[in-house]
N, C-alpha and C positions, 0 to 999 in steps of 0.2 A: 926334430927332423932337420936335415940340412938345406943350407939353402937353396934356391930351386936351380935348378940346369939350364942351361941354356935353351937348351931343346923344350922344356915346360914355360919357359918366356914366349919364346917364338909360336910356340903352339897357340898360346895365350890371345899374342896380337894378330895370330892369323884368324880368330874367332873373332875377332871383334872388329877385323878385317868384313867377315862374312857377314856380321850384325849391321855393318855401314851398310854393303852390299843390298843389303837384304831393305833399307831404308831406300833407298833409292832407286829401289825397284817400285817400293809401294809409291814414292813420288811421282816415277814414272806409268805406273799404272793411272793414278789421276791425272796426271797429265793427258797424259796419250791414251785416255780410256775410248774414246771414241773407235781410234785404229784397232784395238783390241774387240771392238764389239763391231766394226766389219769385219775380222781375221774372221771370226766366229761365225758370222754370216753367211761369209766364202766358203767356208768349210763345212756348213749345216743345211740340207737338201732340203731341208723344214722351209728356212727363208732366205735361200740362194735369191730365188725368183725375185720376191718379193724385196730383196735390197738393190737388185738391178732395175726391177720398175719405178720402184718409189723412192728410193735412198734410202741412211742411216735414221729418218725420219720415222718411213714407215716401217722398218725392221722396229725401231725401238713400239710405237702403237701397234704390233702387229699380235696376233694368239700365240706366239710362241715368244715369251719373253728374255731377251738374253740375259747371261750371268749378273751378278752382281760384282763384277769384277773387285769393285773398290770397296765395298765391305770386306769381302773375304779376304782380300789381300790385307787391309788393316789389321783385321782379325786375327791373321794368321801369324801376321809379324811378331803381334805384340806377342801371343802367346810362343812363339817358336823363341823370340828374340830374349824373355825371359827364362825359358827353360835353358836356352843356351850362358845366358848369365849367372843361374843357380848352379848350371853343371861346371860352368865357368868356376867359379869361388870353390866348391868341393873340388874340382881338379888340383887346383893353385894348391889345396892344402892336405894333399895326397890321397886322394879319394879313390879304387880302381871303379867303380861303381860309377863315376861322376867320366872317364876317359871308357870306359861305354856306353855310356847314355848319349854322348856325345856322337861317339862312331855311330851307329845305330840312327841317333835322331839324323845323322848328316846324309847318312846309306840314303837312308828312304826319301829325303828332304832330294837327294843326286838321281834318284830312280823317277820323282817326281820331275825333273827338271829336264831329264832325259825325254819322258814322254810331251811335255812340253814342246819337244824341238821337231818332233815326229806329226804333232800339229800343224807345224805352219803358221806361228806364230810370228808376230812384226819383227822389223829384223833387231829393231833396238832390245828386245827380249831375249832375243834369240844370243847376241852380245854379249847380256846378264849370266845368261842361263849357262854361255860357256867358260866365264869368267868366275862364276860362281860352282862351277865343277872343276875347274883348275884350281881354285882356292879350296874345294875340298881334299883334291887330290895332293895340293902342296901341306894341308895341314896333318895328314895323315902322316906322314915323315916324322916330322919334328912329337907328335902326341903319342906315337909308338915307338918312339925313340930309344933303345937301351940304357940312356939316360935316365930317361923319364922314366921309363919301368923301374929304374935301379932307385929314383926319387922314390916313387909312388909306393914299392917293396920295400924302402929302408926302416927299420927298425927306430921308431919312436925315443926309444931312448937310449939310443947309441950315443948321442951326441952331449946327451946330458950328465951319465957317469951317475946314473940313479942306481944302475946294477952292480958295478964298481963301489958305491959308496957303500951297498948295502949288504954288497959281499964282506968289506972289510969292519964295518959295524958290526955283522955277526959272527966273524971269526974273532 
C-alpha cells in the first residue's frame, strides 16, 4: 500500500487531538464535580428545593442521589478512548471499516454532547463540548478525504509488482 496521505495523517492527529480532549474533560469533571452536581440540582425539581435550603451538602444526603459523574466519565473515556485507538491503527493501515466505526462512534459521541448543551451544563463544559464538536467537524474533512479514500481503495499490491512479477513468470 502506499504511503499514507496527508489527509490520513491529519485525520490521525485530529483523533488524538479528541483523545486529549476527551482526558481533560474527565480531569475536569473531577475537579469541578461539585459544579456539575449543582448544574444537576438546578435543573432536577426532585432537589431544586432542597439544594437552596440546605446546599450541595444536603443535595448530596438527600433521597434522590445525584449522578455519578466521575465514575462514568472515567468509564467512558477509557472505553470510548480505546475503541477510538483500535479504530485508530485499522485506519492508519487502510481499513474502510475502521473510518466508519469512527464516523459513527464520533456521530453519536456529537449527538451526545449536543444534548449535553441543551442542559445547562457549567460553562467550562459547555467550552469542551463545543471544542469537541469543532474537532469532530474539523476531522471529518481530512478522514473523508479523496485521498484517504483513494489510500484506504488502493489496491494492496499495486505498489509491490506481485501481479507484474507473476504475469511475467507465467508467460
Amino acid at each position: 500500500m502506499d504511503e499514507r496521505p496527508a489527509s490520513l495523517t491529519l485525520a490521525l492527529q485530529l483523533l488524538v487531538a479528541l483523545v486529549l480532549l476527551g482526558a481533560v474533560a474527565v480531569v475536569l469533571i473531577v475537579v469541578l464535580r461539585d459544579d456539575l452536581v449543582r448544574s444537576w440540582a438546578e435543573g432536577n425539581p426532585a432537589v431544586r428545593e432542597l439544594l437552596r435550603t440546605g446546599g450541595l451538602p444536603a443535595v448530596e444526603q438527600g433521597s434522590v442521589p445525584p449522578p455519578q459523574f466521575v465514575r462514568v466519565a472515567i468509564t467512558l473515556y477509557v472505553v470510548l478512548s480505546g475503541l477510538i485507538g483500535v479504530f485508530g491503527v485499522f485506519l492508519s493501515n487502510g481499513y474502510e471499516w475502521a473510518r466508519l466505526g469512527i464516523t459513527a462512534l464520533l456521530f453519536f459521541s456529537g449527538v451526545a454532547g449536543v444534548a449535553g448543551l441543551r442542559v445547562g451544563q457549567p460553562t467550562t463544559f459547555t467550552v469542551c463540548t463545543i471544542v469537541g464538536l469543532a474537532l469532530f467537524a474539523a476531522l471529518m474533512v481530512p478522514l473523508w478525504h479523496p485521498d484517504t479514500t483513494a489510500y484506504i481503495h488502493a489496491d494492496p499490491d499495486a505498489d509491490t509488482g506481485v501481479d507484474a512479477d507473476l504475469d511475467t513468470a507465467l508467460h
